[in-house]
Every structure is written in C-alpha cells, then in structure tokens.
C-alpha positions in Angstrom: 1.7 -21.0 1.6 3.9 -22.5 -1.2 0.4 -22.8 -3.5 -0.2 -18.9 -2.9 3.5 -18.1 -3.8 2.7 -20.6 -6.8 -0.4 -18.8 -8.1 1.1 -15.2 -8.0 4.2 -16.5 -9.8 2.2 -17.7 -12.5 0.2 -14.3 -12.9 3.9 -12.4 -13.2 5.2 -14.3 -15.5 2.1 -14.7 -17.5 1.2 -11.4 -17.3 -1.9 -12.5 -16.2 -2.7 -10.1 -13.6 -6.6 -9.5 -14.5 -7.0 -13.0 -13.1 -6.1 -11.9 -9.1 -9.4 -10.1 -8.4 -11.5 -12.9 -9.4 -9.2 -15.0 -7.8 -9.6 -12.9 -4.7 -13.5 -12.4 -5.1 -14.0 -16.4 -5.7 -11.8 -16.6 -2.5 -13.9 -14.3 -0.3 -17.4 -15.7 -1.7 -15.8 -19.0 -0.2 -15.1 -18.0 3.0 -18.0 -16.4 3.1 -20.3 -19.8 2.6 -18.0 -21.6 4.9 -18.4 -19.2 7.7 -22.6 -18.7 6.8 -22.7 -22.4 7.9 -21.3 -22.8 10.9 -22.3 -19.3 13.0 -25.4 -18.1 14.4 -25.5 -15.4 11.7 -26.3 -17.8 9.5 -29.9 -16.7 9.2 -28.9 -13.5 8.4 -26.5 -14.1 5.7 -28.7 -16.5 3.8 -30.9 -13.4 3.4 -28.8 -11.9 1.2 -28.9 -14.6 -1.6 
C-alpha cells in the first residue's frame, strides 16, 4: 500500500498527472494476463489478441 501512496505522491508533486491513466491501463492489461492464465476463460480471452 505504501508503493501506491508513493506513486500518487510523486504524480502531485510533479505534476505529473497524465502519467495515472497509463499507469492504470498498464495495471489493468496486467491483471488481465495474469487472470487469462489461470481460468477456464482462458480460451476465450486469448481470442481477443
């Protein structure tokens, strides 16, 4: 949790605040692979790349 709290101190006092959506996308696209290989709906998702 610290590492999160971390990451959006940096944005506000960089003013760097572009950089959270990819941040969020990259974060999402990794879940996303993570859960793609270890469900049954793997097939299904592998379909879409």
């Amino acid at each position: 949790m610290d590492f999160l709290k971390d990451i959006w101190f940096f944005l506000k006092e960089r003013k760097k605040f572009w950089l959270a959506p990819l941040i969020l996308i990259l974060l999402l696209f990794g879940l996303l692979l993570i859960f793609a290989g270890s469900s049954a709906i793997a097939p299904f998702i592998y379909t879409l790349f």
